[in-house]
N, C-alpha and C positions, 0 to 999 in steps of 0.2 A: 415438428412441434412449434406452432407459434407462440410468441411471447408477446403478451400482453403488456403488460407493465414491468419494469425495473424497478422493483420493489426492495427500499432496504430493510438490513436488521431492526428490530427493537431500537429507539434512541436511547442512550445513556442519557442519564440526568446531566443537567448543564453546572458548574462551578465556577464559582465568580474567584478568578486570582488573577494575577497581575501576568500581564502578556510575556510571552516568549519571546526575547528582545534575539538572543543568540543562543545556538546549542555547540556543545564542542565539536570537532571534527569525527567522522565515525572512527568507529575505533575498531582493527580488528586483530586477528592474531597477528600480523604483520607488525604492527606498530607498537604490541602491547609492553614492551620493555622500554618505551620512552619517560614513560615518567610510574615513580613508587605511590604507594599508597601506606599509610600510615593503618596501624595497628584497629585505633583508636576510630580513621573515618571509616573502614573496614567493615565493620559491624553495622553501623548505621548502613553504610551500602547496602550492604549484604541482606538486611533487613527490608529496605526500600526496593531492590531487585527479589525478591521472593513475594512482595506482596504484587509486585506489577505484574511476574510472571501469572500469579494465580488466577489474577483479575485478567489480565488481557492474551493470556498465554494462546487462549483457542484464534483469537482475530489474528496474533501474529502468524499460527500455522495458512491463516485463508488468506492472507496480507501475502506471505511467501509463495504461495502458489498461485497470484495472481500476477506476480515477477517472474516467475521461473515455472517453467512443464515440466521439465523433466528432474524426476523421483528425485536422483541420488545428488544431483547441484540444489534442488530445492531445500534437500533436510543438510547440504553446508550453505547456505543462505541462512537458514533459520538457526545455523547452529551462533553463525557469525552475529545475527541480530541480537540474539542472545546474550552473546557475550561484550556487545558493544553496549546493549541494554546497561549490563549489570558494571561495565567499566563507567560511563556517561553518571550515574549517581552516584558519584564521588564529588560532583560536580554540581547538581539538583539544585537542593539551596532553595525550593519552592518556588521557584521564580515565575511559574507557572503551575497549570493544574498536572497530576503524573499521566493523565490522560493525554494531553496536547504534547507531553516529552517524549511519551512510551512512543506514538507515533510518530513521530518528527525523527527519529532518532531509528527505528523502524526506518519509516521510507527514505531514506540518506541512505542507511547501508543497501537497501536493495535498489537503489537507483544507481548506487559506485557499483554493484554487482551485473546491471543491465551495461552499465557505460563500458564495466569489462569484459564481459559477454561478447558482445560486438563487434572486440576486436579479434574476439578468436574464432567469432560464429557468426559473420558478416550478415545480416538481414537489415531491409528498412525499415527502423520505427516511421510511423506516417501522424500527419498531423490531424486534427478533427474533420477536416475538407477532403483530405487522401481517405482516410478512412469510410466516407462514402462508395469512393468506384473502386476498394477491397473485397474481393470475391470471398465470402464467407468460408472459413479455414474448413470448416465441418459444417457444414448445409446440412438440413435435417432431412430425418429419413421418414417413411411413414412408421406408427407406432414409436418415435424415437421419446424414453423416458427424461427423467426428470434431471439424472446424471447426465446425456448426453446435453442436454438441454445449457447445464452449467458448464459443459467443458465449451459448448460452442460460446455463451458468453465469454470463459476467459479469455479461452484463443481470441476474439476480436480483442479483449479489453488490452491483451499481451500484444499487438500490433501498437499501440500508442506511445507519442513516446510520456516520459518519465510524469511530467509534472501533470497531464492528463490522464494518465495511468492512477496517479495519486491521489488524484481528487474523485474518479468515480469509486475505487476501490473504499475511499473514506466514505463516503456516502453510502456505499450500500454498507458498511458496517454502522451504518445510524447516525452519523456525526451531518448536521445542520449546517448550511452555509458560514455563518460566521466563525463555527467548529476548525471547515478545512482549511477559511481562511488563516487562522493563527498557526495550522500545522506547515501549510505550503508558502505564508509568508505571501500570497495574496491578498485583494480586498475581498472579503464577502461579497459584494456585487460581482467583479469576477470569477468567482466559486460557484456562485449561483447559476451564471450562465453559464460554463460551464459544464455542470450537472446538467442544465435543460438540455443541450445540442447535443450532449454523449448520451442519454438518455434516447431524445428522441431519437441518432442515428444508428445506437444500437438496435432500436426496436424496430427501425426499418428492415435492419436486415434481415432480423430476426423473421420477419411475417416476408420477406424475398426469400428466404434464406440465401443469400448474397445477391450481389446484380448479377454475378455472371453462372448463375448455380442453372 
């Protein structure tokens, strides 16, 4: 099945708030008894984590499984995001949009989840250059649908490593160059390119279906 184009989600509307200067460190269950939370900020948390989950609940299950293949580590990824989500707005403060937090704070925990991956399931993440002479993990078959289509996209997008992982995944979830710049703490001009080179070398392989297929 060739691929055309790399097409993202719907764009979310844009919001004008003051930049994400710092996020806390992720937080997971490991750490969660380092500091209390007060009765009082609780609610308002607790408030501010329910409206995020509602709103961006679905992008974080497609976020998680563009980190992680396999089922049963994918839904403790997502449980962890979760819960670092709802620990991290205690913290908020609006400092930015809850957009540019929800995912900043997202992709930190499953990039700590990649970097510990790999110590226990040794594989090379590759860079945008390596990623050209990568023999496509799943090369298409004739008649191959629309699902097999998206798993052969992740499988390349999941050879990348972290911070290029981050920015295509942002982007087909609709977010604009200057979007993943504030998320990834790049400039917009390099999010942009970026976007163009993973873009085009996904699509290459896509219509190879890998060089060595």
């Amino acid at each position: 099945m060739g691929m055309q184009e790399v097409r993202p989600r719907h764009r979310p509307p844009k919001s004008r708030t003051i930049g994400c200067k710092k996020l806390p460190p992720p937080v997971t269950t490991w750490n969660v008894g380092q500091s209390g939370i007060s009765p009082a900020a609780a609610s308002s948390q607790d408030d501010l984590y329910r409206e995020a989950a509602a709103v961006y609940g679905a992008a974080l299950d497609r976020l998680a499984r563009g980190y992680e293949a396999d089922a049963d580590k994918r839904r403790d990824l997502l449980q962890e995001i979760h819960f670092a989500l709802w620990r991290s707005f205690e913290t908020f403060a609006a400092r930015c949009s809850m957009r540019t937090w929800v995912y900043r704070v997202a992709h930190n925990v499953a990039a700590s989840h990649v970097a510990s991956q790999r110590r226990s399931r040794p594989g090379a993440l590759v860079s945008l250059e390596e990623l050209e002479t990568v023999a496509d993990p799943n090369p298409s078959q004739p008649g191959a649908d629309r699902q097999h289509a998206l798993d052969r996209l992740l499988a390349l997008i999941g050879r990348l490593k972290p911070l290029d992982r981050q920015v295509i995944l942002s982007y087909l979830e609709g977010l604009d160059a200057a979007a993943i710049g504030e998320i990834t703490g790049i400039s917009p001009g390099n999010a942009a390119t970026r976007i163009h080179r993973i873009k085009a070398i996904l699509a290459r392989q896509f219509h190879q279906g890998g060089p060595h297929a």
